[in-house]
PDBQT receptor file of N, H, CA, C and O in Angstrom, charges set to zero:
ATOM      1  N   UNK A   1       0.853  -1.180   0.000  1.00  0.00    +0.000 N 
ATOM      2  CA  UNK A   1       0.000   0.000   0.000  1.00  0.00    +0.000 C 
ATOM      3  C   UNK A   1       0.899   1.243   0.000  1.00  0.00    +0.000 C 
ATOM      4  O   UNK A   1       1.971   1.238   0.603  1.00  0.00    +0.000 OA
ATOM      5  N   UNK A   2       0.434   2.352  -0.710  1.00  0.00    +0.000 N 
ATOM      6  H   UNK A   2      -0.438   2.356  -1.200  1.00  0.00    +0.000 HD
ATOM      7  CA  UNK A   2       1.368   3.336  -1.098  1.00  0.00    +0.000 C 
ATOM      8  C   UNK A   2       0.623   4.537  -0.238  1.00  0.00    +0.000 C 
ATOM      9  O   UNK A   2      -0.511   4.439   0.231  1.00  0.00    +0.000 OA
ATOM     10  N   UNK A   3       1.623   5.866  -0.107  1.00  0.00    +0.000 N 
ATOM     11  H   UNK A   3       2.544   5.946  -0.488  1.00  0.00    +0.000 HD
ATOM     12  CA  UNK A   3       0.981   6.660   0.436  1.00  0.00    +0.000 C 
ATOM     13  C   UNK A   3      -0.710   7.777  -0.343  1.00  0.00    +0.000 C 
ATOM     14  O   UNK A   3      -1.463   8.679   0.024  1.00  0.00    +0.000 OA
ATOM     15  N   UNK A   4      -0.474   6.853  -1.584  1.00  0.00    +0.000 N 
ATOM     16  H   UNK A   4       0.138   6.120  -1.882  1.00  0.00    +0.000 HD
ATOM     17  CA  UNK A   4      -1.694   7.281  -2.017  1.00  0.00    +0.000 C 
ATOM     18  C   UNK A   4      -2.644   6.937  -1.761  1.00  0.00    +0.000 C 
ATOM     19  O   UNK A   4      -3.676   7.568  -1.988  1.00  0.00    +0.000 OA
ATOM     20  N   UNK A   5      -2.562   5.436  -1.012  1.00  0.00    +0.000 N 
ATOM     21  H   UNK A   5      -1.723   4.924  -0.828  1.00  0.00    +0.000 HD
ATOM     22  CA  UNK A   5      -3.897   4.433  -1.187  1.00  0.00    +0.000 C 
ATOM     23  C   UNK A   5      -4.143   4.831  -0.058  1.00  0.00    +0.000 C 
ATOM     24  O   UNK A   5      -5.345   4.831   0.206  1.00  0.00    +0.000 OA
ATOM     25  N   UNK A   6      -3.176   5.332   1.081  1.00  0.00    +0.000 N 
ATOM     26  H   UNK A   6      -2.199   5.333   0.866  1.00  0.00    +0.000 HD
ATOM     27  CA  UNK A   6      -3.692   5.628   2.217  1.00  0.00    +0.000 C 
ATOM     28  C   UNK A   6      -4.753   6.748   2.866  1.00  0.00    +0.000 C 
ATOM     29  O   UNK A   6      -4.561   7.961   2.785  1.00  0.00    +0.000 OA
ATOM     30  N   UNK A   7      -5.715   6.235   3.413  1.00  0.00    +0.000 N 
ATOM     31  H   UNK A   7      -5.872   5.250   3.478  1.00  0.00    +0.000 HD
ATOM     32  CA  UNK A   7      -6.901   7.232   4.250  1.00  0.00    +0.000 C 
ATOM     33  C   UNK A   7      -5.710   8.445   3.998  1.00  0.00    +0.000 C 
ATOM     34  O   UNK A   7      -4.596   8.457   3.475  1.00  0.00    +0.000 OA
ATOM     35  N   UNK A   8      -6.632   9.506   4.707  1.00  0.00    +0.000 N 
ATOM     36  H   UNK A   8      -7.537   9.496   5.132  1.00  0.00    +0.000 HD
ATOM     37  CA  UNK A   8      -6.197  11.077   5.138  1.00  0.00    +0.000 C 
ATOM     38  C   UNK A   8      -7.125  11.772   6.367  1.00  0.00    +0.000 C 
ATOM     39  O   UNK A   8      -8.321  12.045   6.469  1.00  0.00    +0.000 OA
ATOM     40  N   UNK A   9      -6.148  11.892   7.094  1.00  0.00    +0.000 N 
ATOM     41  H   UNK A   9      -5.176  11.671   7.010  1.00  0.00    +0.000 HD
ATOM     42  CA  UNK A   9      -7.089  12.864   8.578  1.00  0.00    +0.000 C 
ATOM     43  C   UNK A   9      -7.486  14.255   7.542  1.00  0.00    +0.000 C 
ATOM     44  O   UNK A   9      -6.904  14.858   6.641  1.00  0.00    +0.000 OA
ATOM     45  N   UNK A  10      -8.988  14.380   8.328  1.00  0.00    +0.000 N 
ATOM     46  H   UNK A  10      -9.461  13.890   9.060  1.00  0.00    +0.000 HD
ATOM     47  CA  UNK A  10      -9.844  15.456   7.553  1.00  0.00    +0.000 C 
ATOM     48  C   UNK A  10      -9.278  16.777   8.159  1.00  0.00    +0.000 C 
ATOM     49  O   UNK A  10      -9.885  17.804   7.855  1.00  0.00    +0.000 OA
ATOM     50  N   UNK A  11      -8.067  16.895   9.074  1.00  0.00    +0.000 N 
ATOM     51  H   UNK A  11      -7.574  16.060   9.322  1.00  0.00    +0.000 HD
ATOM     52  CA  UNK A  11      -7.747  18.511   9.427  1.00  0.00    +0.000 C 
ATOM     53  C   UNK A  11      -6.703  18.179   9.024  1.00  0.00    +0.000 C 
ATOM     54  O   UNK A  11      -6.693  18.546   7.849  1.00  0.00    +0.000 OA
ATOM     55  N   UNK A  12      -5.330  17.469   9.363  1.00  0.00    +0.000 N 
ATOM     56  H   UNK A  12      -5.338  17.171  10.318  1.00  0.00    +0.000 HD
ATOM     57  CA  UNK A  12      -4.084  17.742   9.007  1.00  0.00    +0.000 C 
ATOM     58  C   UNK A  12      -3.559  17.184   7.668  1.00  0.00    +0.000 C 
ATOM     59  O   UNK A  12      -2.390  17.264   7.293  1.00  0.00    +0.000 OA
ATOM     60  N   UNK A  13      -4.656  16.562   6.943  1.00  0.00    +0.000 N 
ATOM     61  H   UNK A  13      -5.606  16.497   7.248  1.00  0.00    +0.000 HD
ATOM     62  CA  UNK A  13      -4.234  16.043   5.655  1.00  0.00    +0.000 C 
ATOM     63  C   UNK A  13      -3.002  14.526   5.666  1.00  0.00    +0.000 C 
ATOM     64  O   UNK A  13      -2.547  13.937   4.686  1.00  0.00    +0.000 OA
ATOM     65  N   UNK A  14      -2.718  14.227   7.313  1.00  0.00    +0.000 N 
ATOM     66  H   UNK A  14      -3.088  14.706   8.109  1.00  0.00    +0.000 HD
ATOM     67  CA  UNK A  14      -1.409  13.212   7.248  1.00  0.00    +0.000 C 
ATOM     68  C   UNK A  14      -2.446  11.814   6.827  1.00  0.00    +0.000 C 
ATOM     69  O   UNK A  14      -3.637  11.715   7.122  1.00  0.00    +0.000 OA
ATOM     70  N   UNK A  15      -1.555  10.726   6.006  1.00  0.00    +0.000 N 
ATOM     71  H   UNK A  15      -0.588  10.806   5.766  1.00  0.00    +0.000 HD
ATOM     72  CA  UNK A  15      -1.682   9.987   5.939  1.00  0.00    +0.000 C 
ATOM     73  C   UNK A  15      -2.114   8.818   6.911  1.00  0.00    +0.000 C 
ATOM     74  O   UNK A  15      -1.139   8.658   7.646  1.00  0.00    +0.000 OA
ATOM     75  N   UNK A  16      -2.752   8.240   7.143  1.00  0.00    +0.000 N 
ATOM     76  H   UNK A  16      -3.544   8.369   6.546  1.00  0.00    +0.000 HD
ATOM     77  CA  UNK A  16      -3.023   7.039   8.530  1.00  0.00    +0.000 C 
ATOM     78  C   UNK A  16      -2.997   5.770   7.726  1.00  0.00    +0.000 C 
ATOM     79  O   UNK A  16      -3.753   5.306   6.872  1.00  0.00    +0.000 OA
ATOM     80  N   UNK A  17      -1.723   5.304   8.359  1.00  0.00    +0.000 N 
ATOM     81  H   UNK A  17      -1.109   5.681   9.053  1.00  0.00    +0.000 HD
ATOM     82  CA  UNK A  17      -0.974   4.190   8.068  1.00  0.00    +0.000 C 
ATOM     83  C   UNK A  17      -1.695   3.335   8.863  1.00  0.00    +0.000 C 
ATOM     84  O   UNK A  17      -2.463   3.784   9.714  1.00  0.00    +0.000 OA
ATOM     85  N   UNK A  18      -1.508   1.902   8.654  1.00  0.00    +0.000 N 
ATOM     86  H   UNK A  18      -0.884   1.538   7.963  1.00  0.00    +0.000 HD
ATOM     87  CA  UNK A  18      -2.145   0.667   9.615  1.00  0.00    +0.000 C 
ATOM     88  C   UNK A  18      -1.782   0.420  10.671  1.00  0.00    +0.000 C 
ATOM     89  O   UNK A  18      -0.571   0.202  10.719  1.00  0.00    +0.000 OA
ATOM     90  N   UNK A  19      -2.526   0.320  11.990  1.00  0.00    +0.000 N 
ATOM     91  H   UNK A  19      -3.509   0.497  11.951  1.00  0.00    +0.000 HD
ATOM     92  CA  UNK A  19      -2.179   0.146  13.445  1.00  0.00    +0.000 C 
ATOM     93  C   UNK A  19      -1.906   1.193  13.968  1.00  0.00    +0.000 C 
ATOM     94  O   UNK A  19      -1.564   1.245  15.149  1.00  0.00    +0.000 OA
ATOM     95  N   UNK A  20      -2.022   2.476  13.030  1.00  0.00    +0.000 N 
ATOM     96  H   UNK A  20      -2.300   2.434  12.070  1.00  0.00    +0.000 HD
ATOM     97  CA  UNK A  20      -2.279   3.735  13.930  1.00  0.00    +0.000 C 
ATOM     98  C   UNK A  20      -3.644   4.088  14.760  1.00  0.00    +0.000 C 
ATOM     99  O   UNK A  20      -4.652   3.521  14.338  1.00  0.00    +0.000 OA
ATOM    100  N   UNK A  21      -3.769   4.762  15.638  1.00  0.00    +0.000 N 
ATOM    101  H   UNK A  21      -2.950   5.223  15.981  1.00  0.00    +0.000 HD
ATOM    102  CA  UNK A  21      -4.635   4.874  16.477  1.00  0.00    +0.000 C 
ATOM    103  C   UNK A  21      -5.724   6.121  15.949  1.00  0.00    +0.000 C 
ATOM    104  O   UNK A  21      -6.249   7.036  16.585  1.00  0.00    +0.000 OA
ATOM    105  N   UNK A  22      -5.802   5.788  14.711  1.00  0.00    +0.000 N 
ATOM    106  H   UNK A  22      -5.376   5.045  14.195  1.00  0.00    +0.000 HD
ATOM    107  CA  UNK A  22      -7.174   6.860  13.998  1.00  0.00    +0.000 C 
ATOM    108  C   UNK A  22      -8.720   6.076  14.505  1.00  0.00    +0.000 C 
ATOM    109  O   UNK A  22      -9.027   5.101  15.191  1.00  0.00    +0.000 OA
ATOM    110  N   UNK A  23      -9.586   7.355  13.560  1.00  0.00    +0.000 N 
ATOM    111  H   UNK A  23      -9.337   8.147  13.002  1.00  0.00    +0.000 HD
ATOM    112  CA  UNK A  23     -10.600   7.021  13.969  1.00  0.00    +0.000 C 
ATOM    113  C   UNK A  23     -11.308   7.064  12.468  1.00  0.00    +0.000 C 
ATOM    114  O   UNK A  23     -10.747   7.736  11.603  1.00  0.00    +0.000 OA
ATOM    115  N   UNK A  24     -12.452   6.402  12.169  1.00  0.00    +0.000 N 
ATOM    116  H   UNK A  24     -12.908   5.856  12.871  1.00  0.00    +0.000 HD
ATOM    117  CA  UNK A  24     -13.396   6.636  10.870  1.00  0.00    +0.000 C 
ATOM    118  C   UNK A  24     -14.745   6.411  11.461  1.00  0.00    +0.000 C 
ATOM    119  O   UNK A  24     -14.945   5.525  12.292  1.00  0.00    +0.000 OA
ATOM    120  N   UNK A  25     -15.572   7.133  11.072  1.00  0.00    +0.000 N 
ATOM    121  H   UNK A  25     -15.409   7.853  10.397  1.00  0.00    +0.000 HD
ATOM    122  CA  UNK A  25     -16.879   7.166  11.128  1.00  0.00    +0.000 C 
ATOM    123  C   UNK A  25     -17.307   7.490   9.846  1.00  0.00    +0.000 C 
ATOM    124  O   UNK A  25     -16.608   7.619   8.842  1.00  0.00    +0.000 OA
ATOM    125  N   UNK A  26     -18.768   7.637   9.982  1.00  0.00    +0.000 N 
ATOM    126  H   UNK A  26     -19.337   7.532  10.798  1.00  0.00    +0.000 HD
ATOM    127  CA  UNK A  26     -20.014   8.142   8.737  1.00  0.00    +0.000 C 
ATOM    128  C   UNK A  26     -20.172   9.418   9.411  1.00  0.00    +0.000 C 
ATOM    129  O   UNK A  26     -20.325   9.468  10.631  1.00  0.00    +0.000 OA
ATOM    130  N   UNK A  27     -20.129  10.998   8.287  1.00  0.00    +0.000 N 
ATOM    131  H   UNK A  27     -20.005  10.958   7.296  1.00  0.00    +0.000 HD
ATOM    132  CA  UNK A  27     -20.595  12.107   8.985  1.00  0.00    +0.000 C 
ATOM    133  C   UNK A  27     -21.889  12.026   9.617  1.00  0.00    +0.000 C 
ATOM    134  O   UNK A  27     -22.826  11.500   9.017  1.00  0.00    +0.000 OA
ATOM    135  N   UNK A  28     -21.991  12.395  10.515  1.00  0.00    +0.000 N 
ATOM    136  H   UNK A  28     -21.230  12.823  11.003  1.00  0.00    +0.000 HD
ATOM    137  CA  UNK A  28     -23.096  12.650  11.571  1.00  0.00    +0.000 C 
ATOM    138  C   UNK A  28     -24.254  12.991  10.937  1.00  0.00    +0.000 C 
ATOM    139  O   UNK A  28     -25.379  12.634  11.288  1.00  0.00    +0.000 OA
ATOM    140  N   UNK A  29     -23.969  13.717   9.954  1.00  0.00    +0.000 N 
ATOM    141  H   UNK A  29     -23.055  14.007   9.669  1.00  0.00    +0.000 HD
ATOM    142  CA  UNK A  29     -25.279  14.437   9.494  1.00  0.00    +0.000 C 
ATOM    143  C   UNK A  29     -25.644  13.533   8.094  1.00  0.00    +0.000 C 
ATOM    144  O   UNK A  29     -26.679  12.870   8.019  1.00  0.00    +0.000 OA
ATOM    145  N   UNK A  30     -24.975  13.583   7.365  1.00  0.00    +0.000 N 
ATOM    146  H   UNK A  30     -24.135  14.121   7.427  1.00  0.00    +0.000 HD
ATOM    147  CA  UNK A  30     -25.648  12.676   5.647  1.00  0.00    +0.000 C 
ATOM    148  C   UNK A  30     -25.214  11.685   5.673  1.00  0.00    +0.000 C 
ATOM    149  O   UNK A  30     -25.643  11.059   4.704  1.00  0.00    +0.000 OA
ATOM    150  N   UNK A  31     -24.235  10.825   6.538  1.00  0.00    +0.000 N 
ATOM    151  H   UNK A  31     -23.887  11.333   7.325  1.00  0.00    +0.000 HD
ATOM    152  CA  UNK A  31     -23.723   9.576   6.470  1.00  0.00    +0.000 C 
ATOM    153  C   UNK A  31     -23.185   9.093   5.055  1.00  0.00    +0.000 C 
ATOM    154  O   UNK A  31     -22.581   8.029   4.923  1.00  0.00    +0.000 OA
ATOM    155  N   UNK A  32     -23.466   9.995   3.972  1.00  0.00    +0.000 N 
ATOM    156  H   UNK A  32     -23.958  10.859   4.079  1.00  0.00    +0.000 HD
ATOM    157  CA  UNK A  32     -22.497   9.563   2.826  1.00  0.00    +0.000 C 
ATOM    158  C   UNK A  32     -21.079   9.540   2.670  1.00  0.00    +0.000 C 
ATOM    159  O   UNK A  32     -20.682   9.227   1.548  1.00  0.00    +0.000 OA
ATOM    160  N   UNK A  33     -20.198   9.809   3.571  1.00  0.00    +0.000 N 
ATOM    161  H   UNK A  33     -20.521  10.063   4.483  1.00  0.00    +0.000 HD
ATOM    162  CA  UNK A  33     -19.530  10.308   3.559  1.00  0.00    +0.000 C 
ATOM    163  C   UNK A  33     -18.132   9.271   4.762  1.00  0.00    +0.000 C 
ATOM    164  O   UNK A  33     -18.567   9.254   5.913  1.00  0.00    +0.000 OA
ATOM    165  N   UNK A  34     -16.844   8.586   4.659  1.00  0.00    +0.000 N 
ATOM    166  H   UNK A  34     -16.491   8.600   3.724  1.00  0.00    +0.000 HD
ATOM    167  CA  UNK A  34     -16.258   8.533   5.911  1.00  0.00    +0.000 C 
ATOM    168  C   UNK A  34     -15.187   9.487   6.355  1.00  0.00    +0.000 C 
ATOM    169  O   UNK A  34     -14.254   9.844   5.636  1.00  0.00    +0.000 OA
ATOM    170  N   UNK A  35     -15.424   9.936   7.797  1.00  0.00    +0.000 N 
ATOM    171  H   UNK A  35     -16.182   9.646   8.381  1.00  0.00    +0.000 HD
ATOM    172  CA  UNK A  35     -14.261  10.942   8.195  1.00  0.00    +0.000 C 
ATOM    173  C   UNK A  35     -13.341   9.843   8.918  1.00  0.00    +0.000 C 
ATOM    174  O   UNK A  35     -13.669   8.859   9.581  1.00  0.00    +0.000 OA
ATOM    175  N   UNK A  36     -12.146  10.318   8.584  1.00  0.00    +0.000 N 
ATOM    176  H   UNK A  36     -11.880  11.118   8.046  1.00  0.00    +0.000 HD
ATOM    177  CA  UNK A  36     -10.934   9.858   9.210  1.00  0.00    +0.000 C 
ATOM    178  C   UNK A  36     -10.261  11.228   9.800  1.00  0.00    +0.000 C 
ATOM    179  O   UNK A  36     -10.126  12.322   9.253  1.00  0.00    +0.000 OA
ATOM    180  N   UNK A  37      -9.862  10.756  11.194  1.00  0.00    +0.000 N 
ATOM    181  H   UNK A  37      -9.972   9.867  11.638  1.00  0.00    +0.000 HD
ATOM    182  CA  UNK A  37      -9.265  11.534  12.373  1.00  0.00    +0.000 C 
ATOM    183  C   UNK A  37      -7.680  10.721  12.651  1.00  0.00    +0.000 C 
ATOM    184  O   UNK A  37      -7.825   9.503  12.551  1.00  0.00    +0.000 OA
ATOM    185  N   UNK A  38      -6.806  10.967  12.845  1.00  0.00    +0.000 N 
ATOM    186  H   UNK A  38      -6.687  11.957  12.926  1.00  0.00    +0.000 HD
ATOM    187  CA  UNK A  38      -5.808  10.771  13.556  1.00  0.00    +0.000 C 
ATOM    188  C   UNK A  38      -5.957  10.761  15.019  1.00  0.00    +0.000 C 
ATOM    189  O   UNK A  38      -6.993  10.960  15.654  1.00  0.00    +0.000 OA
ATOM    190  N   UNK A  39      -5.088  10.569  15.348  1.00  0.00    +0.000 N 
ATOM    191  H   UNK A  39      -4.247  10.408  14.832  1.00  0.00    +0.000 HD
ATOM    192  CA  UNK A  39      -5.392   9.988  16.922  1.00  0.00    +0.000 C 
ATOM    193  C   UNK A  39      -5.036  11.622  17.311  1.00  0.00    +0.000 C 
ATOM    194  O   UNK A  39      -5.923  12.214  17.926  1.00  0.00    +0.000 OA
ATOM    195  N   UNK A  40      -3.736  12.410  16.974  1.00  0.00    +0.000 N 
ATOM    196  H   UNK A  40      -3.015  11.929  16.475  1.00  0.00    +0.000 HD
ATOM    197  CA  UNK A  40      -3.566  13.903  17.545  1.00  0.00    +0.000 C 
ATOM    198  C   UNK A  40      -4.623  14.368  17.085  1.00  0.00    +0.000 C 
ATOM    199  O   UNK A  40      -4.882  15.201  17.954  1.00  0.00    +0.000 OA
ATOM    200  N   UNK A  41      -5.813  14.472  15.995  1.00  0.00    +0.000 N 
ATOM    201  H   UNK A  41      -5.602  13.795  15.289  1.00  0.00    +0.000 HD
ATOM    202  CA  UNK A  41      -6.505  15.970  15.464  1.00  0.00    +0.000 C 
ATOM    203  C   UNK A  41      -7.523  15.389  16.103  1.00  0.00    +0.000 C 
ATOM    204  O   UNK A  41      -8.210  16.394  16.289  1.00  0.00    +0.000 OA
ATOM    205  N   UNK A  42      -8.295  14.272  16.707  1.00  0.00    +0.000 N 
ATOM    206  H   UNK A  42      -7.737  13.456  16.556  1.00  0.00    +0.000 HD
ATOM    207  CA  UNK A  42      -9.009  13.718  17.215  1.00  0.00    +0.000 C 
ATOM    208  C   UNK A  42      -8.924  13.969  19.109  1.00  0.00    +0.000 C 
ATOM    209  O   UNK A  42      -9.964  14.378  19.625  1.00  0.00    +0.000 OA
ATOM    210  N   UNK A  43      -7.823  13.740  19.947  1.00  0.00    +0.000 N 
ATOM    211  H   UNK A  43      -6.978  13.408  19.528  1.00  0.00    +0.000 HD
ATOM    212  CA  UNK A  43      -7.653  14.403  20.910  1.00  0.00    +0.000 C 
ATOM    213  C   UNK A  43      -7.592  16.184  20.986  1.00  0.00    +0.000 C 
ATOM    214  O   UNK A  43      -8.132  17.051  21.674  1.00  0.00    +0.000 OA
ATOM    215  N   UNK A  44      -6.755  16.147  20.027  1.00  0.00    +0.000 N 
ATOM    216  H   UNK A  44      -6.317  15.443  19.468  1.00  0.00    +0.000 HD
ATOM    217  CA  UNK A  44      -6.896  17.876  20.389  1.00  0.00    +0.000 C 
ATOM    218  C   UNK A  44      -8.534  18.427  20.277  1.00  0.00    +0.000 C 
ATOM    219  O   UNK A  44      -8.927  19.477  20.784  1.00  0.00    +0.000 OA
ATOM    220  N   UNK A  45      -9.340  17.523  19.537  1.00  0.00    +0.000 N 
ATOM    221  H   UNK A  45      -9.021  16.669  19.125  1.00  0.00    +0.000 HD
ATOM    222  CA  UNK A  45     -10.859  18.394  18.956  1.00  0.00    +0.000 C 
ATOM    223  C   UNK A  45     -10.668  18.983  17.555  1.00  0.00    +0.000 C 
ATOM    224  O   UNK A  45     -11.500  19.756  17.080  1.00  0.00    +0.000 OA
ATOM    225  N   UNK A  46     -10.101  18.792  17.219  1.00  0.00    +0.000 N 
ATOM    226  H   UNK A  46      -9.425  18.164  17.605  1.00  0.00    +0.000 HD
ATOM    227  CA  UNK A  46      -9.835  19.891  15.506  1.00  0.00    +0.000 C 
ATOM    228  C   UNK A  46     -11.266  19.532  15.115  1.00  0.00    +0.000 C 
ATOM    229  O   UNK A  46     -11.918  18.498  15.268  1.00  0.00    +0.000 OA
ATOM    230  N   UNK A  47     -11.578  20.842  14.500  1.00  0.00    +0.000 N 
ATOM    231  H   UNK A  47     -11.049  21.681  14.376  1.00  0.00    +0.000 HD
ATOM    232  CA  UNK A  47     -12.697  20.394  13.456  1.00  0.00    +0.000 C 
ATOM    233  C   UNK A  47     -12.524  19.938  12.472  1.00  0.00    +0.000 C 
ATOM    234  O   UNK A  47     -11.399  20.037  11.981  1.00  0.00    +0.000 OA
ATOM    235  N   UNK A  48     -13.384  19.368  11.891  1.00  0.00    +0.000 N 
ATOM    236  H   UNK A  48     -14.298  19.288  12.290  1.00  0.00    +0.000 HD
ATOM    237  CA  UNK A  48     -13.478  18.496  10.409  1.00  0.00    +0.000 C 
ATOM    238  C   UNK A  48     -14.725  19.200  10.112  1.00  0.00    +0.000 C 
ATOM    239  O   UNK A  48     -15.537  19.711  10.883  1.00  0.00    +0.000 OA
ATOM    240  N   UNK A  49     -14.708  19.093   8.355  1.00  0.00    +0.000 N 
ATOM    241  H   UNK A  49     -14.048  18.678   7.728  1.00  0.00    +0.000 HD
ATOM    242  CA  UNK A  49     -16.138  19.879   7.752  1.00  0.00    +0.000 C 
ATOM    243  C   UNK A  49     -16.149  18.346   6.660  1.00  0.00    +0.000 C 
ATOM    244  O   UNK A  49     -15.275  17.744   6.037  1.00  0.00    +0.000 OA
ATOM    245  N   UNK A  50     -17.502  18.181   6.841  1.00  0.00    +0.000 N 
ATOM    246  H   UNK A  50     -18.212  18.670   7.348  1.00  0.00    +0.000 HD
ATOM    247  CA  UNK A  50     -17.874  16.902   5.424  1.00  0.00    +0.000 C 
ATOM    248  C   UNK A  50     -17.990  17.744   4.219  1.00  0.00    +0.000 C 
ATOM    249  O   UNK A  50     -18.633  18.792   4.162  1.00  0.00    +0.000 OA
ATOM    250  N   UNK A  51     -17.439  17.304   3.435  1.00  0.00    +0.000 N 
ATOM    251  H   UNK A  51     -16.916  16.452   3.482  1.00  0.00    +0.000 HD
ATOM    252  CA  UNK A  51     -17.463  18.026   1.389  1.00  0.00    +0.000 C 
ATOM    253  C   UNK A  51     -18.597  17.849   1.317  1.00  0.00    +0.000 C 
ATOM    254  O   UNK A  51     -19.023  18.723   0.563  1.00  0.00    +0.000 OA
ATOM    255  N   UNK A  52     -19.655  17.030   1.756  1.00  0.00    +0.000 N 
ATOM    256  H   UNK A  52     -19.310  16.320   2.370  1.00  0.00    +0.000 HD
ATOM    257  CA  UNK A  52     -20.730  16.768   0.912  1.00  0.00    +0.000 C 
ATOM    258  C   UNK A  52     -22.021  17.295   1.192  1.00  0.00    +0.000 C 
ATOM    259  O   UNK A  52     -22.930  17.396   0.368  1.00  0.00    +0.000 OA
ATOM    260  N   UNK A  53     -22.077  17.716   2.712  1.00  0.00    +0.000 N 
ATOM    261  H   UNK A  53     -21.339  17.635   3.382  1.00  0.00    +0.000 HD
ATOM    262  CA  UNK A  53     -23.380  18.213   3.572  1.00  0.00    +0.000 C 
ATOM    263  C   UNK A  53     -22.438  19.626   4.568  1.00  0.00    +0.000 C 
ATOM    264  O   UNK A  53     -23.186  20.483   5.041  1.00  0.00    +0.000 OA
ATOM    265  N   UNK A  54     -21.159  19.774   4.790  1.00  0.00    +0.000 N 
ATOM    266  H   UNK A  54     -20.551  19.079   4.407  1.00  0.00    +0.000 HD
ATOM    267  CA  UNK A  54     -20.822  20.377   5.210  1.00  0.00    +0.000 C 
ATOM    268  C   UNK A  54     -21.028  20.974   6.771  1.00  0.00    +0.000 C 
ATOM    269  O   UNK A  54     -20.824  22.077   7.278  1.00  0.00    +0.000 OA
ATOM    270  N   UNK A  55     -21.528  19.707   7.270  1.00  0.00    +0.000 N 
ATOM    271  H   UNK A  55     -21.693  18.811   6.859  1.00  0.00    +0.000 HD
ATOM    272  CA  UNK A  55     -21.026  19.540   8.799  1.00  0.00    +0.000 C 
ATOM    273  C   UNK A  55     -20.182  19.739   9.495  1.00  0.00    +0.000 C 
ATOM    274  O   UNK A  55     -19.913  18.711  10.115  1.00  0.00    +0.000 OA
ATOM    275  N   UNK A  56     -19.575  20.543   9.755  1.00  0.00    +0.000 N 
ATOM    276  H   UNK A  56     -19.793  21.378   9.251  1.00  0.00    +0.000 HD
ATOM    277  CA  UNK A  56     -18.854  20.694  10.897  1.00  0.00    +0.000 C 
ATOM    278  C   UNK A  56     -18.775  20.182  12.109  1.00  0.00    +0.000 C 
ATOM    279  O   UNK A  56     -19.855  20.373  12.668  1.00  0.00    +0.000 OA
ATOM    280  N   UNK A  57     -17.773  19.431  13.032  1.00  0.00    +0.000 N 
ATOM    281  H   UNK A  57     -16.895  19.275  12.578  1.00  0.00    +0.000 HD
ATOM    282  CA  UNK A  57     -17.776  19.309  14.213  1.00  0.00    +0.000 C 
ATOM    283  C   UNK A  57     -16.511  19.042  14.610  1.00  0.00    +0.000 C 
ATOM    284  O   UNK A  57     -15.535  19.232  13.884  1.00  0.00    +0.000 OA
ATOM    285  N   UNK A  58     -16.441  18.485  16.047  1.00  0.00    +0.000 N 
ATOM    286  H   UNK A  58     -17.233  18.331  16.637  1.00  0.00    +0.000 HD
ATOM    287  CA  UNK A  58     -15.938  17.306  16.137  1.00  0.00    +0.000 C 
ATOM    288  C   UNK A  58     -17.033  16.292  17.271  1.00  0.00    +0.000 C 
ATOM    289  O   UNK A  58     -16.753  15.118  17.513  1.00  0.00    +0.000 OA
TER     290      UNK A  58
């Protein structure tokens, strides 16, 4: 797997490699959508916005 194939945290843009401590869900609001968090943008709270319904949270 290359760093292309890899997910992306929705605030810092880093790659999440396997057996890292991220997170993925369905946005809260349209569920079309999966957010991936890193384990730092996920503790700190960073917001994430969905492209598709434009939810904001964390």
């Amino acid at each position: 797997m290359t760093e292309l194939d890899l997910p992306k945290c929705f605030w810092c843009n880093k790659p999440i490699k396997p057996g890292e401590l991220a997170v993925k869900f369905p946005c809260p609001s349209c569920g079309r959508i999966t957010i991936w968090r890193c384990e730092r943008c996920r503790v700190l709270a960073k917001p994430y916005k969905c492209p598709i319904c434009g939810f904001i949270g964390p």
